[in-house]
N, C-alpha and C positions, 0 to 999 in steps of 0.2 A: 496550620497543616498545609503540607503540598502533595499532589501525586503525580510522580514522573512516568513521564508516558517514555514507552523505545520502541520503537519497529524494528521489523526482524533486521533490518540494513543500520542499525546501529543509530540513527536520529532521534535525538532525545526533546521531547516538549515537556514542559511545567505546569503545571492547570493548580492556582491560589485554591485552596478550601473556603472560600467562604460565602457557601450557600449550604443547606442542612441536608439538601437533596442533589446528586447532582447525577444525572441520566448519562447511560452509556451505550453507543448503539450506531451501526452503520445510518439512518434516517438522517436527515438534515435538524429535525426539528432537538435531537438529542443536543446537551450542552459539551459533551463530549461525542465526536464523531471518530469511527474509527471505517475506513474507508476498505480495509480489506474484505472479500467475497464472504469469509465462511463466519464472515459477527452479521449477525441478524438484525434486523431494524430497530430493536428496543430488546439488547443484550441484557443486559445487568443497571442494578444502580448501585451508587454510595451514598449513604442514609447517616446522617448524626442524629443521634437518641441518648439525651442524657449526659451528653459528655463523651459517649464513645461514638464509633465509626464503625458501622457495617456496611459486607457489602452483600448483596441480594440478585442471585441468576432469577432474571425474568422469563422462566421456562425458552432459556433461547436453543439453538438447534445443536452447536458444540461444545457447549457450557461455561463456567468458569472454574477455574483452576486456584486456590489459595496456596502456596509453600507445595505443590504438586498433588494436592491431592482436589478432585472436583468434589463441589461442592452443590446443594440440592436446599435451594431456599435462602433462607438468610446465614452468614455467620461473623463472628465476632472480626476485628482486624485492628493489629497491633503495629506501634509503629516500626515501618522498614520488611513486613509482610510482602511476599511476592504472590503478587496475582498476575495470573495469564487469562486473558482471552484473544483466541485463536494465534496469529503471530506478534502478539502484541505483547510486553513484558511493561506490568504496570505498579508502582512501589509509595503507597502514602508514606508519609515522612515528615515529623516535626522538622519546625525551623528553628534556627539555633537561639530564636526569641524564647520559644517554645519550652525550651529541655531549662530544668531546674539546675542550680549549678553545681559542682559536683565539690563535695565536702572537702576542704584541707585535713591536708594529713603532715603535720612535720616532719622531719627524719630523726627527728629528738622523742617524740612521741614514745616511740617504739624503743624499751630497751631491748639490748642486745642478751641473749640467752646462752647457754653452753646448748650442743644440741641434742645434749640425753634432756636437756630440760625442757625442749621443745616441745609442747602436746601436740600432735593433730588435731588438725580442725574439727569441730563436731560434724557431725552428717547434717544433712540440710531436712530442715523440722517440714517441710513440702517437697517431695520429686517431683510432684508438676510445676513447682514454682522454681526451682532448681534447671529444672530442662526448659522453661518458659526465660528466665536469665541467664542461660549460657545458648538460647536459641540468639536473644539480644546481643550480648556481647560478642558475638563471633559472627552473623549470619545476618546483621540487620539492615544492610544496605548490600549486599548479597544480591545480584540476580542471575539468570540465568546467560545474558547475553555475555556478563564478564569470564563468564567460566567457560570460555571455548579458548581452541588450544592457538597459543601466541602463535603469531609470524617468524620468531625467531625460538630452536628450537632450546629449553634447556638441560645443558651439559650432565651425562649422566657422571655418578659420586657415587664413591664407596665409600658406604656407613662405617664408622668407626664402630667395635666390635663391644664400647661400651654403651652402647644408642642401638643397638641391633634388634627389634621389636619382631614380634610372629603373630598372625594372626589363626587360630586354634579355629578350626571346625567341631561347630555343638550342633547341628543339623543332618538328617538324612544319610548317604552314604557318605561323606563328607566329614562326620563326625569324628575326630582326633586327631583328622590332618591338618598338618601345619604348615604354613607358611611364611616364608621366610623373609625379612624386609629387610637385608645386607646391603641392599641400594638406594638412590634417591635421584630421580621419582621412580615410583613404578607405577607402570601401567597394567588392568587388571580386566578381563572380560575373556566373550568367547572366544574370537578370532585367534589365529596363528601370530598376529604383530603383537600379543601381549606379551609382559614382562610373566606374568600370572596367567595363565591359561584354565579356564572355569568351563569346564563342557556340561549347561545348564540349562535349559527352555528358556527360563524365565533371566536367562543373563546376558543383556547384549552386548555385541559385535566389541566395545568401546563401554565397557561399565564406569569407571572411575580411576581416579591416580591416586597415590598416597607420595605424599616429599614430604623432606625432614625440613623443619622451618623454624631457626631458632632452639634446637632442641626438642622440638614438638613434633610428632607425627599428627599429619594433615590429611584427612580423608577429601576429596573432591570430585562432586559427580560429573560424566560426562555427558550431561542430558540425556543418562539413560533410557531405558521404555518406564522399566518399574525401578528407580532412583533408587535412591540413597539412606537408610534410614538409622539414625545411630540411637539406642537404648529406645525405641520405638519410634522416634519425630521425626522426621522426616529435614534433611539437610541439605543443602548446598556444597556447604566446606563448612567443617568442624575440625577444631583440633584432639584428639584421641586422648582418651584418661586409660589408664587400666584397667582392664577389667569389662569396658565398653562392648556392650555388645553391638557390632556394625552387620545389617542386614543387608546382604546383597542380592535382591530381585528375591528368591525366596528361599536361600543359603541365610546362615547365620554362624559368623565367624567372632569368636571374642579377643579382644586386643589383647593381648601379652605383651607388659616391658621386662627386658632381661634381664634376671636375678629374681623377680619378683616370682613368688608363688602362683600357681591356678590350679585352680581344680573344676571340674563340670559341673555343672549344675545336676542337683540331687538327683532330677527326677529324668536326667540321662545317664547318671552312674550307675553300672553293673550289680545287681544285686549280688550279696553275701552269697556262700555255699551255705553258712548254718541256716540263713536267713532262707535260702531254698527246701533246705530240707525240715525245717519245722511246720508242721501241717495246719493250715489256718483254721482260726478260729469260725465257729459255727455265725458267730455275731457279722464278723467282719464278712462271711460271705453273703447274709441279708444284706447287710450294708452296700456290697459291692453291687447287688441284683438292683438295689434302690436308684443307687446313682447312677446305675447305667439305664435303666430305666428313665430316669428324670433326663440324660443325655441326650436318650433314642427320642422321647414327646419333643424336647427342646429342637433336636434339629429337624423332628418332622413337620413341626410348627414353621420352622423357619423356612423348612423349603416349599411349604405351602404359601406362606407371604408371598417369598422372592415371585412364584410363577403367577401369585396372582396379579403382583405386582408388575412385572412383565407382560401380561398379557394384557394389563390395563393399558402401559404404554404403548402396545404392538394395536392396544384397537384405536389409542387415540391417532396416534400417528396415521395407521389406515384411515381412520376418517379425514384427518386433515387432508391427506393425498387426494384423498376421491371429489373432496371440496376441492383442491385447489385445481382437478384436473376438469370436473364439472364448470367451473368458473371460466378455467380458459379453453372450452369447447363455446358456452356461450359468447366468449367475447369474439373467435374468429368467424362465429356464424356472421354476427353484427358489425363485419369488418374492422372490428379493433385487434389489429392484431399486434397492435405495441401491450397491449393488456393481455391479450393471450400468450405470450412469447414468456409476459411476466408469470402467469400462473404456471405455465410448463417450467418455469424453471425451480419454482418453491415445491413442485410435485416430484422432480429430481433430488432435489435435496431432501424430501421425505423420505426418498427411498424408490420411485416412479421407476418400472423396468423398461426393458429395452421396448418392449411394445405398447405400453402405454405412451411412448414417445415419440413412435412411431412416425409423425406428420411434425417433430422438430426442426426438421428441415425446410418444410415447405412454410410453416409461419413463420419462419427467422427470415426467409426470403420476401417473404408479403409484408410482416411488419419493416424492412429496409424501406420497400417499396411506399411505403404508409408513410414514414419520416422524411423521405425525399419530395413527395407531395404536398405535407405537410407545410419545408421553406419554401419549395416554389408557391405556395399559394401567398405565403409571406413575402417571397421577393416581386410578385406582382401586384400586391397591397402598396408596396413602397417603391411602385414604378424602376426597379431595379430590373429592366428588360435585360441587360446582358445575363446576371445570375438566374434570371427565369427560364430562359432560352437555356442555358446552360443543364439548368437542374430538369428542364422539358426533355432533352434529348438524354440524359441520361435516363431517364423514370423509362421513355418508352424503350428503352433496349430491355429492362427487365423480367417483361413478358408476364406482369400480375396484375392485379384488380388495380389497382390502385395509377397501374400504368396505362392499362385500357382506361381509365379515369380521366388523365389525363391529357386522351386524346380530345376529347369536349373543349379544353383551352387552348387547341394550338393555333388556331386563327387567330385569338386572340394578342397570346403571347407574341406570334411574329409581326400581327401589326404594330403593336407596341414598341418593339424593335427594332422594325422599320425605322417607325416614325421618329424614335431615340436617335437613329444614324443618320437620318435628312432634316432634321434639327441642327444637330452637328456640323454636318457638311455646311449646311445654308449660314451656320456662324461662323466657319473658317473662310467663305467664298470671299474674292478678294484680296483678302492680309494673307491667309496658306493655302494657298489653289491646289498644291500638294495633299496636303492635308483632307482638305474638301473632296477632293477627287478619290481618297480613299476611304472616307465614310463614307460618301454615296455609292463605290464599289462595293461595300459592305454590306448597305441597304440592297443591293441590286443581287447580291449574291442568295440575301435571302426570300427575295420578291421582287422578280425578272421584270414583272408586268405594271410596277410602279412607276409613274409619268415623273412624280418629283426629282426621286432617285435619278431616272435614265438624263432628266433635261440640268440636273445639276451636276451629273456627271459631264455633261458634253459641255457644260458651261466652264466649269472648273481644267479642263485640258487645254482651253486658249489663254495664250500667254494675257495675263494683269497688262491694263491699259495705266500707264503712268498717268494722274493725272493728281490734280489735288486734291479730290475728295478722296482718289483711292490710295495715294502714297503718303504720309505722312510727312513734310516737309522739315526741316531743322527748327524749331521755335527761333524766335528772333528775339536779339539779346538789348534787354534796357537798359537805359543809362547807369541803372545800377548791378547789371551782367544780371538780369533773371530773366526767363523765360515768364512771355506774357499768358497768361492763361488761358485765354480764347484760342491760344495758337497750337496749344499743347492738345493731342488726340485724347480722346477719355482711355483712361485708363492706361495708357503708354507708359511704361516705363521700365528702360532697358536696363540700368544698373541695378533698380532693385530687384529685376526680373532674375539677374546674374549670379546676386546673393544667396537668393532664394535658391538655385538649384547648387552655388556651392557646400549653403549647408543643407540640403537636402541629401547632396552626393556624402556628405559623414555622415548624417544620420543610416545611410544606406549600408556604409561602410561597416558602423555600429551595429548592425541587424537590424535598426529601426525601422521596418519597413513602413510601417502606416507611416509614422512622421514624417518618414521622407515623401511615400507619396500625397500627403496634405498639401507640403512645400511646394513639389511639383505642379500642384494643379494652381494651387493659389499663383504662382508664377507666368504659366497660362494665360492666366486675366490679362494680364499687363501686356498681351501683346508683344512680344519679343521679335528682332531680328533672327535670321535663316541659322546664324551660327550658333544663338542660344537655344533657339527652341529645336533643333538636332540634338543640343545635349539633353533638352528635356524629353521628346519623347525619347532616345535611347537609354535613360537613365529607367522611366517608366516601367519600357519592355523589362528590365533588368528586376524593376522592382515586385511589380504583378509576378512575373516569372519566378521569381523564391518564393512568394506567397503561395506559388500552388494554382492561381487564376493565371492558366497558360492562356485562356482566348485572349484575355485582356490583355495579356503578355504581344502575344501575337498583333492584337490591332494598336499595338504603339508602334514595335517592330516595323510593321509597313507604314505607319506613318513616316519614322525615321526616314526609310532607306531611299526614298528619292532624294533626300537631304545630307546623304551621308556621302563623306568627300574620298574616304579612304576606298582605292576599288579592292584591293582581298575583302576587307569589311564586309563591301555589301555583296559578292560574290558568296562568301561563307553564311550569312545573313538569310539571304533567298535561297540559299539550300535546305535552310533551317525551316524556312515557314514553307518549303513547298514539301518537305517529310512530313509536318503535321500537319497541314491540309491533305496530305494524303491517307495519314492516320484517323483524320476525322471521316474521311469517305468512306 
C-alpha cells in the first residue's frame, strides 16, 4: 500500500505503507508531517489491524474528512478513499503488486443473443455492496484537487435529442420540476453564471457540472459546502444510471433518461380522491397515535443527547482555553514569552475572544525580543563579535525586557569587537596598509579611546617601507626552474589566490553565496597582490550584501575602495556606504 499526499498548490508525495502505525500531524516527531497551521500537532493516524487500514482523528481541532464526510474516532478505509485533513488531500492506494489480476474473458465466451432474448441483469443480492463497487469502479483514485475547473475552457454541445436526460424534483417546493439536460456540460448552483439556476440555502454559489461522456451522464462536484451525494454516498464524479436519485445540498432530484418511464416515489404521490374519502379505520388511527408517539420519544431522546453532547464539547473546549490561557499568563510572568506567545495562540484556536487577547500584541513583541537575545547570546559564545554587535543594536531599539537585558552585555560585546578589528588590522599591517587602516577605523569608530586602534591606525597611513622582510622579493629560480623554498613567503600564492576568486566569482554568479564567500577567504591567506585582492574584497561586499549582512557588506566595501582603480566606481561606491552610515545614525 501507498498514501499520496497533495497540498492545496498541487505537489504530490508518496509515503510506502510499511509500518502498522503511521502518525499524522504538524509535530516533528510524527512520521508524516503536514506543515500547514490548522493540522494540529498529533492530527490523526493510519492503523493496520488484521489486514485492513484505518484511519483514526486524534481529537484534533479541524478534524478529519473521509469521501467528505468528518469523521469522530476510528473508521474503516478502502482503497483510493479520499481523506482530507485541513488543505491537505490524502488517498491510500494499492500498488499494482497489490491488486489481484483481473479474470480473462474471451470474446468467444459470450454467445451472441437476438435482443428479445437478452434478460436483464439480476438486481444486485447487496446495495451496500453494489454502491461500495461502483464507488470503486468510478471514483477510486478520484480526488478533490483533480475536479477543479481546467485552464482551458470546454466547448459548449448540443445534446442530441436521443441522449437528452432531465433531472425530476422529489423534494420540497421543487418537487415535479424538471430539468432539462439538452446541453453539455452544464453548470448547476446558486449564482446567476449557472446553466441551472437553484435558489436554495443549502446550494452553493458553484454546486456541480453534469457532461455527456461517452453516452453517459456524469455528475461532478464543485467542491461544494454540502457535496454531492448520489443514491445516498457521497461522490466526487459518478456516472448517472436511471432512476438515480442525485442529492444536491438538501434538494433531491431523480435522473430521467428519455423514453424511459418515472414515476415518484409512493410516499410523495398524491393521494387518491376514493382513498380521501373513505374514513379510516378505528385500528389504523391507534396505530397512527403509537408511531407518532414512538417518533415524538425518538427525537426527544435525540435532542437531548445532541445538547448534552454539545455542551460537553462547549465545557471541554472552555476548559482547554482557560488552561491554555492560564499556562501563558504564567509563562510571560517568568519571562518566557516564546511559551506564552505559544499558549495565546492554542487559546485563539479554542475560540479565545477578543479580550482574552488583549496583551497579543505586547508578548509577540517581547517574545521577538526573547529570540533576538536569545542568538546574540549565541553569537558571543562563538566569538562572532560582528553578529553580536549587530543583533545588540537591534534588541536595544526594541524597548522590552529582554532589550533592557541586554544592556548588561554592551561593554562586553564592543570590547570584543574592538579587539576582532585590531587583531585584523595588526594582520593586514604591512602586506594592506589599506586594509589595516580600515579595521582600525572601525575599531576606533566604535571605541574612540582605544590606544591599539588610534596607534595602528597612524601606523597603517605611512607609506610600507620597501625592504625585504616587508616586500616579498621574486623567488630565485634553480637549475631546475623551481622556486627554492626558504625564499618563497609563507603562505604566498598568487595564482592559486586568482583561481580561488575565479571560481568564487561563479559560484556567486550561481547564488552560491556561502561557497563563494569560503573561496574568498580561504584566498585571503595566500596573500595576494593590490589587483587580486581588490577583486576580492569587491566581490565580498557583493557577497555579504545578498546574504542580507549589509555591515559585513559595508566593511569589505571600504576595504575595497582605496584599491578601486575605476573613479565613477568609487564615487558611486562612497555614496553608497555614506547613505548607510547615515541610515545607521
Amino acid at each position: 500500500m501507498k498514501l499520496i499526499i497533495e497540498d492545496d498548490e498541487g505537489r504530490k508525495t508518496v509515503v510506502p505503507v510499511v509500518r502498522d502505525e503511521i502518525t499524522i500531524g504538524r509535530n516533528d516527531a510524527n512520521i508524516v508531517r503536514l506543515e500547514e497551521k490548522d493540522v494540529s500537532r498529533q492530527h490523526g493516524r493510519l492503523v493496520r489491524e488484521s489486514g485492513h487500514y484505518y484511519i483514526e482523528d486524534l481529537n484534533s481541532f479541524t478534524g478529519i474528512r473521509v469521501n467528505g464526510e468528518k469523521i469522530i474516532g476510528k473508521r474503516l478505509l478502502h482503497d483510493g478513499d479520499l481523506i482530507q485533513i485541513s488543505e491537505y488531500d490524502l488517498i491510500l492506494q494499492e500498488g499494482s503488486e497489490e491488486r489481484p489480476p483481473l479474470p480473462f474473458a474471451g470474446i468467444a465466451e459470450t454467445p451472441i443473443l437476438p435482443q428479445e432474448a437478452v434478460a436483464p441483469p439480476p438486481p444486485p443480492a447487496n446495495a451496500d455492496a453494489d454502491a461500495q463497487a461502483r464507488r470503486m469502479a468510478e471514483t477510486a483514485t478520484i480526488r478533490l484537487s483533480d475536479l477543479r475547473t481546467e485552464q482551458v475552457e470546454v466547448p459548449l454541445q448540443e445534446v442530441p435529442e436521443g441522449q437528452r436526460a432531465k433531472l425530476v424534483g422529489i423534494s420540497g417546493k421543487h418537487r415535479g420540476e424538471e430539468l432539462l439536460l439538452d446541453r453539455s456540460p452544464i453548470r448547476l448552483g446558486r449564482s446567476e453564471e449557472n446553466d441551472l439556476r437553484i435558489e436554495h440555502p443549502s446550494i452553493s454559489r458553484k454546486h456541480l457540472r453534469l457532461h455527456l461522456d461517452n453516452g453517459t451522464w456524469k455528475v461532478m462536484d464543485a467542491e461544494s459546502r454540502n457535496g454531492v451525494r448520489v443514491n445516498g454516498e457521497p461522490y466526487a464524479q459518478i456516472g448517472l444510471r436511471h432512476g438515480d436519485v442525485v442529492e444536491v445540498g438538501h434538494l433531491r432530484y431523480a435522473f430521467v433518461e428519455r423514453g424511459r418511464p418515472f414515476h415518484l416515489p409512493p410516499e410523495l404521490t398524491p393521494l387518491a380522491p376514493s382513498m380521501l374519502a373513505s374514513p379510516p379505520a378505528r385500528t389504523g388511527l391507534w396505530v397512527g397515535i403509537g408511531m407518532a408517539s414512538v417518533a415524538l420519544l425518538a427525537v426527544s431522546i435525540f435532542l437531548i443527547l445532541r445538547n448534552r453532547a454539545e455542551a460537553e464539547i462547549a465545557q471541554r473546549l472552555r476548559a482547554q482555553r482557560e488552561s491554555a490561557l492560564r499556562s501563558a499568563d504564567e509563562s510571560a510572568t517568568a519571562h518566557r514569552y516564546s511559551e506564552a506567545l505559544q499558549g495565546l495562540d492554542a487559546a485563539r484556536r479554542l475560540g479565545a475572544d477578543a479580550s482574552d487577547l488583549k496583551g497579543y500584541d505586547a508578548v509577540e513583541r517581547e517574545a521577538r525580543g526573547e529570540d533576538l537575545y536569545r542568538d546574540m547570546e549565541g553569537a558571543v559564545a562563538a566569538q562572532d563579535w560582528d553578529r553580536a554587535r549587530r543583533l545588540f543594536d537591534a534588541l536595544t531599539a526594541t524597548q522590552t525586557f529582554y532589550g533592557g537585558k541586554a544592556a548588561e552585555k554592551a561593554d562586553a560585546i564592543k570590547a570584543g569587537y574592538v579587539n576582532a578589528r585590531v587583531a585584523s588590522a595588526a594582520r593586514l599591517r604591512g602586506q594592506d596598509n589599506a586594509g589595516c587602516l580600515a579595521e582600525a577605523q572601525l575599531a576606533l569608530a566604535a571605541n574612540a579611546q582605544s590606544a591599539e586602534a588610534r596607534a595602528l591606525a597612524d601606523a597603517c597611513k605611512r607609506p610600507a617601507v620597501q625592504t625585504a622582510a616587508a616586500t616579498p622579493s621574486r623567488p630565485a629560480r634553480t637549475s631546475a626552474g623551481r622556486a627554492s623554498a626558504q625564499e618563497v613567503p609563507r603562505g604566498y600564492d598568487e595564482a592559486e589566490a586568482l583561481r580561488l576568486l575565479n571560481e568564487g566569482n561563479q559560484k556567486l554568479v550561481g547564488q552560491d553565496l556561502s561557497g563563494a564567500i569560503v573561496l574568498y577567504q580561504k584566498a585571503l591567506t595566500l596573500k595576494p597582490g593590490k589587483r587580486i585582492l581588490a577583486g576580492l574584497y569587491r566581490s565580498m561586499g557583493i557577497a555579504f550584501t545578498r546574504q542580507g549582512n549589509m555591515e559585513e557588506g559595508a566593511h569589505y566595501y571600504r576595504l575595497y575602495l582605496p584599491l578601486c582603480s575605476n573613479l565613477s566606481e568609487r564615487t558611486q561606491l562612497q555614496k553608497v556606504l555614506e547613505d548607510y552610515d547615515a541610515r545607521r545614525r
